[in-house]
C-alpha positions in Angstrom: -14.9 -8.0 -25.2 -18.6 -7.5 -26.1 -18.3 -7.8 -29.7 -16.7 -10.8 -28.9 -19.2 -12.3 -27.2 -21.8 -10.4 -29.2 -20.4 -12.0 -32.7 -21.4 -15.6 -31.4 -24.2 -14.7 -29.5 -25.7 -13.0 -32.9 -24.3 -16.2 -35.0 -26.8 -19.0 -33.0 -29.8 -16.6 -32.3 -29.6 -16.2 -36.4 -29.5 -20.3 -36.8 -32.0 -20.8 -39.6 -34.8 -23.4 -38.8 -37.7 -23.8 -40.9 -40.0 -25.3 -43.0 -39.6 -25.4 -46.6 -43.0 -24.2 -47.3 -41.8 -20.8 -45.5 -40.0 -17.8 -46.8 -36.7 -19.8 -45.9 -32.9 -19.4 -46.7 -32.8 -15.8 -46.1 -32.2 -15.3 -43.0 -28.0 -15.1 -43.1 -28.5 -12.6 -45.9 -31.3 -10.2 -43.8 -28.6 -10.6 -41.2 -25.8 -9.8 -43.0 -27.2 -6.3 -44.4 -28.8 -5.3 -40.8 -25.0 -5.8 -39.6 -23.7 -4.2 -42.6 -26.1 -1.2 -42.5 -25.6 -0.7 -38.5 -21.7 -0.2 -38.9 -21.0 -3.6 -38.8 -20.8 -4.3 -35.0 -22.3 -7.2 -33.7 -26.3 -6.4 -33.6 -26.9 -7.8 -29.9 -23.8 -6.1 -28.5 -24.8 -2.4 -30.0 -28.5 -2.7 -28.5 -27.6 -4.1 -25.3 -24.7 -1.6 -24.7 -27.7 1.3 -26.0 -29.8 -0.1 -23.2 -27.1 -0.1 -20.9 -26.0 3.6 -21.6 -29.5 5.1 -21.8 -31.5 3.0 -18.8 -31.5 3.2 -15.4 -33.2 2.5 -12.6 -37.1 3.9 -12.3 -36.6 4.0 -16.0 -39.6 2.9 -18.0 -38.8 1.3 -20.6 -41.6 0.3 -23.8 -42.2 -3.1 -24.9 -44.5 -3.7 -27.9 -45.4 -6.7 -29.5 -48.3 -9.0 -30.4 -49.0 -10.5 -34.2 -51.8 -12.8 -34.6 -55.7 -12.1 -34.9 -59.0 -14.0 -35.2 -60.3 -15.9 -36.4 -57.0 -18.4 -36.8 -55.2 -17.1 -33.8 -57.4 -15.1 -32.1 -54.7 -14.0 -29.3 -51.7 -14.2 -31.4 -48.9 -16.6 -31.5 -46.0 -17.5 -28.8 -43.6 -15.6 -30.9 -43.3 -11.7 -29.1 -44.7 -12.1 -25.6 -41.7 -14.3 -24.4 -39.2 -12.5 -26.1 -40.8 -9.2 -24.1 -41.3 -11.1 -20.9 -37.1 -12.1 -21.0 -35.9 -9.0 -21.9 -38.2 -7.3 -19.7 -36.6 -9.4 -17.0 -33.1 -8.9 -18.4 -34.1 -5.2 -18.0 -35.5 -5.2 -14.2 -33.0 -7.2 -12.4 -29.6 -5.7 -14.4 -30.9 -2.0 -14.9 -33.6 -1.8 -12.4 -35.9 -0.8 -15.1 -39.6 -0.5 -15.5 -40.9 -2.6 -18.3 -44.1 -1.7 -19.7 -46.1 -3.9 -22.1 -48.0 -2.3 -24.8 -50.3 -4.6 -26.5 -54.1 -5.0 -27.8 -56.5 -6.1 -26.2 -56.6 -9.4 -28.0 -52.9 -10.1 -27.2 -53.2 -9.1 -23.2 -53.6 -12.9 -22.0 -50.6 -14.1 -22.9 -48.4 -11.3 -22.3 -49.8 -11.5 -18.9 -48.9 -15.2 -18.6 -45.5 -15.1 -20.2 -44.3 -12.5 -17.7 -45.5 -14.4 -15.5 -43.7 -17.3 -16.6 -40.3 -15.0 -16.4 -41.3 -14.5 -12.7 -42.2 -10.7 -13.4 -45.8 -9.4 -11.9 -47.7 -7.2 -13.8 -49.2 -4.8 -11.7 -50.5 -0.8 -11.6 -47.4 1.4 -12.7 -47.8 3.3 -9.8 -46.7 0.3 -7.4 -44.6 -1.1 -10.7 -42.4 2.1 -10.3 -43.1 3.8 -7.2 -42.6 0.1 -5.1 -40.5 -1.7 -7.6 -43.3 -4.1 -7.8 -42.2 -5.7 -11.4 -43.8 -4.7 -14.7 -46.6 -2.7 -16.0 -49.4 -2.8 -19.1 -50.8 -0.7 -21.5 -53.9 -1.9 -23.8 -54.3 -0.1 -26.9 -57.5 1.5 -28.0 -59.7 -0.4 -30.6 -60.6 2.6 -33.0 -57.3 2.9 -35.6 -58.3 6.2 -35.5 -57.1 7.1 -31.9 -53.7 4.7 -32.2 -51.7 7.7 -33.4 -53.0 10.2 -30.7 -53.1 7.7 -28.3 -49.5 7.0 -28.4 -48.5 10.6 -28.3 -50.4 10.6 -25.3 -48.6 7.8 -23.7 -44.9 8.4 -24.8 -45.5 12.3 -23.2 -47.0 10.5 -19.8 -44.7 8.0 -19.5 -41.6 9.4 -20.4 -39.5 6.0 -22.2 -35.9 5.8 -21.9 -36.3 2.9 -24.8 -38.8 1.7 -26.8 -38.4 -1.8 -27.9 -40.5 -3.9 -30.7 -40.3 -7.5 -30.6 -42.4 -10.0 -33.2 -44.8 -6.3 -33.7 -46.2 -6.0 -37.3 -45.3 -2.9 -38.7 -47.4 -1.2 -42.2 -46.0 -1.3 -45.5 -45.6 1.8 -47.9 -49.4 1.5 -48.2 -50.1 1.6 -44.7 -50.9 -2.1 -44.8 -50.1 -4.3 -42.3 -49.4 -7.9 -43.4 -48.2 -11.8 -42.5 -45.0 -12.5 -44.1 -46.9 -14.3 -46.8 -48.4 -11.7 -47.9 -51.7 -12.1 -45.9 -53.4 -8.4 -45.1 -53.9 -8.4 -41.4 -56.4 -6.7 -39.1 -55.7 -4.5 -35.6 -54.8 -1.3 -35.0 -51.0 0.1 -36.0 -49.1 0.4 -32.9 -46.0 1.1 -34.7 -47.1 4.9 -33.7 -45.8 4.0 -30.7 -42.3 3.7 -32.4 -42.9 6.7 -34.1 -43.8 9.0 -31.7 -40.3 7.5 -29.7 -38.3 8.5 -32.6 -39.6 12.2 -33.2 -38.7 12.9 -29.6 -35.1 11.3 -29.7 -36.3 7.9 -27.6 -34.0 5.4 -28.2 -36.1 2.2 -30.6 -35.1 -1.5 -31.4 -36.9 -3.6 -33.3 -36.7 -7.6 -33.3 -38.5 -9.5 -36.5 -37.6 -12.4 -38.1 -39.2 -12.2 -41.6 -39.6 -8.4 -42.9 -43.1 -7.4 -41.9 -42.2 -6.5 -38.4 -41.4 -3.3 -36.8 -37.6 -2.8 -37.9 -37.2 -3.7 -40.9 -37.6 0.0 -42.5 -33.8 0.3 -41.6 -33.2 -2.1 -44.7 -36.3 -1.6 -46.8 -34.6 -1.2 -50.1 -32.9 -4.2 -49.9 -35.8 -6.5 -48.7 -38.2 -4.9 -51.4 -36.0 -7.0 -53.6 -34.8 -10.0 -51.7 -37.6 -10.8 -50.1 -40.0 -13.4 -51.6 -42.8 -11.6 -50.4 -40.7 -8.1 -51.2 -42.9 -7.0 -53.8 -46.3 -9.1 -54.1 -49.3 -10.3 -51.8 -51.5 -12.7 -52.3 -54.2 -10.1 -53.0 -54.4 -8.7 -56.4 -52.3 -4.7 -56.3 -50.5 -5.9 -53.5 -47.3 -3.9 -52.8 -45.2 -6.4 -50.7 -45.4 -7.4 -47.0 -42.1 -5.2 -45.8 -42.6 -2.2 -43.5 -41.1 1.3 -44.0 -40.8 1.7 -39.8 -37.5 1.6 -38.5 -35.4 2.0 -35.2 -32.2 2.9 -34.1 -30.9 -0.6 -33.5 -32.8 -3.5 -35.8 -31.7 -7.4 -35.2 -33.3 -9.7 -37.5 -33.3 -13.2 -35.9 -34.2 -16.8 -37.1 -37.2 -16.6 -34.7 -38.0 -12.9 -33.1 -38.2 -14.5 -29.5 -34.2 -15.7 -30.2 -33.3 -11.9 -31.0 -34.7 -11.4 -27.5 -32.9 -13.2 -25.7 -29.7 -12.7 -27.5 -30.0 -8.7 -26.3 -30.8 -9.9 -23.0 -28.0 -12.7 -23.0 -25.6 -9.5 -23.9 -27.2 -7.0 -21.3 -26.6 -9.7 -18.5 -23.0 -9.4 -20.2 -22.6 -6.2 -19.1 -23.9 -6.2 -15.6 -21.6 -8.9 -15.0 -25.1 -10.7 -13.8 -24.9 -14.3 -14.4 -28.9 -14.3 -12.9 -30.1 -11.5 -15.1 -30.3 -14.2 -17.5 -33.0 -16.2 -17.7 -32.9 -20.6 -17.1 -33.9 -23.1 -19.8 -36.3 -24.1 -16.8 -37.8 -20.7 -17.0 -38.0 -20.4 -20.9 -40.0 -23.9 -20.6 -42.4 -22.2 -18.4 -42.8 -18.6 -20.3 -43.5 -20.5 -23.7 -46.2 -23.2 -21.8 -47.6 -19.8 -19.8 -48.0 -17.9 -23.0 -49.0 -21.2 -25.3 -51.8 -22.1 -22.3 -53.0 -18.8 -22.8 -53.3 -18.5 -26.1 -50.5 -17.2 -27.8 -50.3 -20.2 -30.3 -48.1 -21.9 -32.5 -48.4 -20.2 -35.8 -47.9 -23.0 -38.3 -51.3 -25.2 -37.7 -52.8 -22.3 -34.5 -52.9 -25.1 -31.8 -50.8 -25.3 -28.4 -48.8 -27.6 -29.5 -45.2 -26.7 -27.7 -44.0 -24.8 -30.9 -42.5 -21.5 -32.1 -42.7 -20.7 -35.5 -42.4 -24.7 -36.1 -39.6 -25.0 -33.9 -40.3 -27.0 -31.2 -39.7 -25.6 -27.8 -36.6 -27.6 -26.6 -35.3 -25.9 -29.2 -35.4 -22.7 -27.6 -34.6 -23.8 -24.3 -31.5 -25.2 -26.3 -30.7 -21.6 -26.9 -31.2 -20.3 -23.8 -28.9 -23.2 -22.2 -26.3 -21.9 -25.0 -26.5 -18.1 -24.5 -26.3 -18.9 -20.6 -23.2 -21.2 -21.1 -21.4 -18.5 -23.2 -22.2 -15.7 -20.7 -21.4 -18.0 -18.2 -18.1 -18.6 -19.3 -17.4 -15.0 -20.5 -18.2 -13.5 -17.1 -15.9 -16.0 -15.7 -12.4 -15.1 -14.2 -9.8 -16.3 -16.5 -8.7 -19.7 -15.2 -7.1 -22.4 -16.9 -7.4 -24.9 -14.9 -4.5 -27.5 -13.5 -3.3 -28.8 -16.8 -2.5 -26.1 -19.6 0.1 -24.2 -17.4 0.2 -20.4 -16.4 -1.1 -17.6 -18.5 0.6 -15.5 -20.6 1.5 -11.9 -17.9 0.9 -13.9 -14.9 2.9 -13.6 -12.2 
């Protein structure tokens, strides 16, 4: 029955929407050999049923995310945060998990304000744990220099039970990290973070939704030549915007915050929690709480209600979808007065 579920619930959060001037009509094809590569399981059914079979409750689980910098976006864009602040939802009230942001510092406010949107506080992992008091944050260190050591440090402390990437640029071959354009972009490389997960046997998913984001490794041949940004920059010696970093589970979505939701769409599957799943009314206030502070539309960097050129009713369209289909899945079978009794009923 998941991979039921899961096939359609992969099918719309993979719905291509975007502007000609993007890196468009690729996203069926990115799909495709993530699903083929995987096994060929529906994407959102393997990493919700991971979660499911690794997390439980006083579990911490990792959340990572944040792309955007100064001086066009200076705290990012509403892409990431809300797909973190659903899942991390998804993740407390099924599992009775931990979530624990990991962010700069530049991209703090408005993963601050889209959990709040989702109804989860962020407060001190002592009383995010210890009381069950909601979620908890980590802010990265400035220097690049201490990223690597830094999330060694945490990973050890903290002990994961997942890490999970959504919307989080990861480096190229070159150790570059880049726009899906082929833009260079500043900020430390928390894709250590994902690194030091895998090396001790944490489980990692990545979300992206264009090749540049934390993930993607998993089909980096294929992308080096599909791509239109596979291969080139738009700086001279360029060597193409796609990272080498991979995770055990990698969805590529139509928009990263869609993958999100898909997973935690799935995971509220598998409680048998209609509630675990977030409300269109909820997903209207996590993208105003995260566009109000700051976290930006990425095509023109204003507030506008907008992700990745999408406009926001458009997202609450999915989330009304993906609650209607769990809805309905969760369900005892019932057919109603008119189509007679079910096959085996007595």
């Amino acid at each position: 029955m998941p991979d039921i579920m899961g096939e359609y619930v992969d099918r719309l959060v993979t719905v291509e929407m975007r502007n000609r001037g993007m890196n468009h009509g690729i996203v069926r094809q990115i799909y495709d050999e993530a699903r083929q590569e995987g096994g060929g399981r529906p994407i959102t059914a393997r990493a919700a049923e991971a979660l499911f079979e690794k997390v439980g409750p006083g579990d911490v689980v990792f959340f990572v995310t944040g792309a955007g910098y100064a001086p066009f976006a200076p705290n990012g864009e509403s892409d990431g945060p809300p797909g973190c602040a659903a899942l991390a939802r998804a993740l407390y009230w099924g599992l009775k998990a931990v979530p624990v942001y990991i962010t700069e510092e530049c991209h703090a406010p408005p993963m601050v304000a889209s959990s709040k949107g989702a109804c989860i506080m962020i407060r001190d992992f002592e009383l995010a744990q210890g009381r069950r008091m909601g979620a908890s944050h980590l802010i990265a260190p400035t220097d690049k220099h201490q990223t690597q050591s830094w999330a060694q440090q945490i990973v050890a402390q903290y002990r994961p039970k997942a890490v999970i990437s959504i919307e989080r640029l990861g480096p190229n071959e070159d150790g570059i990290v880049h726009g899906s354009t082929g833009v260079p972009k500043d900020g430390v490389d928390l894709a250590h973070v994902v690194l030091e997960a895998t090396r001790q046997g944490v489980l990692t998913i990545g979300v992206g939704d264009n090749g540049n984001e934390i993930g993607f490794g998993r089909i980096f041949d294929f992308m080096k030549d599909f791509h239109p940004y596979g291969r080139e920059t738009q700086y001279p010696g360029g060597k193409g915007v796609i990272t080498t970093v991979k995770t055990d589970v990698f969805l590529p979505a139509s928009i990263s915050n869609w993958g999100a939701y898909g997973i935690a769409a799935m995971l509220a599957f598998l409680c048998k929690q209609l509630d675990v799943f977030h409300t269109s009314e909820m997903e209207r206030d996590i993208l105003k709480n995260c566009l109000d502070a700051g976290g930006w539309e990425m095509r023109y960097c204003s507030n506008r209600f907008i992700v990745d050129g999408a406009a926001g009713e458009a997202s609450m369209a999915v989330v009304q979808l993906l609650r209607e289909m769990l809805k309905l899945n969760i369900a005892a079978p019932d057919r109603g007065l008119s189509h007679g009794k079910m096959k085996g009923a007595a």
